[in-house]
N, C-alpha and C positions, 0 to 999 in steps of 0.2 A: 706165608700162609697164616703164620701169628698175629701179622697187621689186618688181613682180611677179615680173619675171625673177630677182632677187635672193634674193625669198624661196623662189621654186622651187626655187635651185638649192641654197638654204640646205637644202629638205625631201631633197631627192634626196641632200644629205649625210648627211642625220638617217637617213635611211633603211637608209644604208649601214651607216653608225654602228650602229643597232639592231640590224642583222642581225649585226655584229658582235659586239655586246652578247649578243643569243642565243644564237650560239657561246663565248661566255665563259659564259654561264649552263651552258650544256650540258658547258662544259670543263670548269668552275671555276677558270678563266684569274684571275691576280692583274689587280688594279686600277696605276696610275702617276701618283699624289697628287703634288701642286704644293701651292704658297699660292696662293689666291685673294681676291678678295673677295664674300663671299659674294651681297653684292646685287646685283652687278654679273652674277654665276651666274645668278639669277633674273630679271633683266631680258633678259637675252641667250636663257633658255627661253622668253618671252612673245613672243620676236617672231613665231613660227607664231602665234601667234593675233589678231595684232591684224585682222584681219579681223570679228574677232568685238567686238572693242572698240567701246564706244561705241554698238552695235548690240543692245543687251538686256545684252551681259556686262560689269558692271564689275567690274575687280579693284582692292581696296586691298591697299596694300604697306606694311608697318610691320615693316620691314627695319633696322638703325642702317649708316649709311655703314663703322663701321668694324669689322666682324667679318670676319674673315680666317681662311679655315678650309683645313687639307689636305686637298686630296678630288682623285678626277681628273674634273677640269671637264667633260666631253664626259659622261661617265656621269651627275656630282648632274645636269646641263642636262633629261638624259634621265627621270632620278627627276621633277624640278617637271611635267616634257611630261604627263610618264603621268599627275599627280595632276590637274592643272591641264585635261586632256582629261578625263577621267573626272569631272570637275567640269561642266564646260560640258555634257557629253551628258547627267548626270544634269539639269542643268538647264533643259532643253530651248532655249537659246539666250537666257534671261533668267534674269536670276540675278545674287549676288555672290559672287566669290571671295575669301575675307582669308588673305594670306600673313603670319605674323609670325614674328620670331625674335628671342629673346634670350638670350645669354650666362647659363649656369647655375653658370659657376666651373668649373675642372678640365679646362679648355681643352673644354669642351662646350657648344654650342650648341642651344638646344630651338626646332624650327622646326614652325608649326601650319599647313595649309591647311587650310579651311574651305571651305565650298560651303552654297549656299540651295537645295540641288536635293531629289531624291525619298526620300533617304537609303537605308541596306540596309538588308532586318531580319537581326533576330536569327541568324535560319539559315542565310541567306546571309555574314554575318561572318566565321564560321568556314571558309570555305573560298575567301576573296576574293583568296588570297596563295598558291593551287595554279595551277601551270600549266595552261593550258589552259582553268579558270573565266570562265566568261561569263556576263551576262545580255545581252548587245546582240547584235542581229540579224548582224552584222557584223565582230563582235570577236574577236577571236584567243585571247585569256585570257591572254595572254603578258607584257602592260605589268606589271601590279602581282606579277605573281611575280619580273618582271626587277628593279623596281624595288625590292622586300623585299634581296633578293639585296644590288643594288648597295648599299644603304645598309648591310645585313650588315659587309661588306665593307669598310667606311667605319669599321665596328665600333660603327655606330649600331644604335639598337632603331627599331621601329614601333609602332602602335599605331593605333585605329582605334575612335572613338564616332560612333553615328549616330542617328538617329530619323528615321523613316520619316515622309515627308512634310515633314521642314522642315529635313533638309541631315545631314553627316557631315564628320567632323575629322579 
């Protein structure tokens, strides 16, 4: 019940945090980059989901221990949430997620998630990174326009391949 409580209180952060984040979307509030290690970023976004672990969702991680990147930790945390949830929903609860990253030279780092879920089409592509864009009964359209933003921001690109029925990158 200790870890339950832990992760609640963890979400009730994130929550904060995001609403936060939306105000900085809405502001165009600067970001406040640190060195991190970047695997250590992504392990610490996985902990909301492990409820889902092991339970239909596996995620593999082929991360290197030592990639150290500027970013402000609390926002990439929030990038991996948004990609890593929109993974698991496309996947209806079973599925694989592959996080990978490797170092491309010129202090940039090329990081892929993948998903085995229902993929987008074509149509939908085009407008998955505007605010408000939804296909979920539920959804806000807000995660992946924050999270275009923050990585902007970061002074990273995005990018985005899919095929319908057997997952997107």
């Amino acid at each position: 019940i200790t870890d339950d409580i832990s992760v609640a209180r963890k979400e009730i952060d994130r929550v904060k945090k995001f609403i936060n984040n939306f105000l900085k979307f809405a502001n165009m509030a600067g970001t406040q980059v640190d060195s991190f290690n970047l695997k250590e970023i992504i392990e610490s976004s996985l902990v909301r989901f492990s409820t889902y672990l092991y339970k239909g969702i596996d995620i593999k991680l082929a991360v290197p221990e030592n990639i150290t990147v500027l970013v402000d930790r609390f926002q990439m945390e929030e990038v991996f949430q948004v990609f890593i949830e929109n993974g698991i929903d496309a996947m209806h609860g079973k599925g694989i997620i592959e996080i990978a990253a490797k170092p491309t030279g010129n202090n940039i780092v090329k990081i892929s998630i993948k998903d085995t879920g229902d993929g987008i089409s074509e149509e939908e592509i085009t407008s998955i990174f505007q605010p408000y864009m939804t296909t979920k009964k539920d959804g806000t359209g807000m995660g992946l326009a924050i999270a275009k933003k923050i990585i902007e921001e970061h002074g990273g690109k995005i990018s985005v391949r899919s095929t319908v029925d057997i997952g997107t990158v």
